[in-house]
C-alpha positions as a printed NumPy array, in Angstrom:
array([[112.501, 101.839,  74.057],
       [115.234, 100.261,  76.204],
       [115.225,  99.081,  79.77 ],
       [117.303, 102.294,  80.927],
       [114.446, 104.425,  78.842],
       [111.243, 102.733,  80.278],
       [112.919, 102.716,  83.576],
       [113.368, 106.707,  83.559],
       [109.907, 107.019,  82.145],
       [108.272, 105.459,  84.784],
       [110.59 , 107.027,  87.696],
       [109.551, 110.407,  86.196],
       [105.545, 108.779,  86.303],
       [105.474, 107.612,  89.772],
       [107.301, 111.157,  90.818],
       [104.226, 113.007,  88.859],
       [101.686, 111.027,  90.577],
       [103.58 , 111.355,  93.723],
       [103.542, 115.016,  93.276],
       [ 99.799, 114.98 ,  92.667],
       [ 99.459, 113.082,  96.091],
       [ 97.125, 110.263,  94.595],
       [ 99.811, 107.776,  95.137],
       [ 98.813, 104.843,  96.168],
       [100.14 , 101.419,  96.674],
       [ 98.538,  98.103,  96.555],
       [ 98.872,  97.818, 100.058],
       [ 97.043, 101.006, 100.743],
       [ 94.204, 100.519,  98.583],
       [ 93.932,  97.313, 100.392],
       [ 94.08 ,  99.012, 103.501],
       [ 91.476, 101.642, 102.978],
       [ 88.928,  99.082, 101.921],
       [ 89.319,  97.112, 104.435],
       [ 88.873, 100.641, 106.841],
       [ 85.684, 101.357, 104.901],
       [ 84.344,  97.941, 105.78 ],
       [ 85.299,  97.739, 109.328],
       [ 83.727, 101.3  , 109.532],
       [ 80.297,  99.969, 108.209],
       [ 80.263,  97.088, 110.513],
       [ 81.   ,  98.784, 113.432],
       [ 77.967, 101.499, 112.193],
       [ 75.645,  98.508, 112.089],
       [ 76.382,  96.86 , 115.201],
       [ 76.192, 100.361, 116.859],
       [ 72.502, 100.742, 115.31 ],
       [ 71.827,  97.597, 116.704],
       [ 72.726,  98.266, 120.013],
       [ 71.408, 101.462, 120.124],
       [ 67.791,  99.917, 118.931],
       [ 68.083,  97.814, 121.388],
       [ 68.918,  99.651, 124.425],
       [ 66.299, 101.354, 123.094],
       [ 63.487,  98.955, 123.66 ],
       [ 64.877,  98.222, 126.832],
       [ 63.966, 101.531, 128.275]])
């Protein structure tokens, strides 16, 4: 398989996964990680500050 072969092959790959809509870069892999973490952190500190404001009252 040449360059010019391989090349169409995986154009006409990353257009069927495209298609599929599970593309996915690096970048946004990266990115949604990172979202998941900040998301648990912020859950923690908010059941922390809820418990408390809690014991405050």
């Amino acid at each position: 398989m040449n360059n010019a072969e391989l090349a169409r092959a995986t154009a006409e790959l990353r257009k069927k996964i495209s298609d599929a809509g599970i593309a996915r870069t690096t970048r946004e892999v990266k990115n949604i990680r990172e979202g998941k973490e900040l998301r648990k952190r912020l859950a923690v500190a908010l059941t922390i500050a809820n418990e408390k404001e809690s014991i405050h009252e």
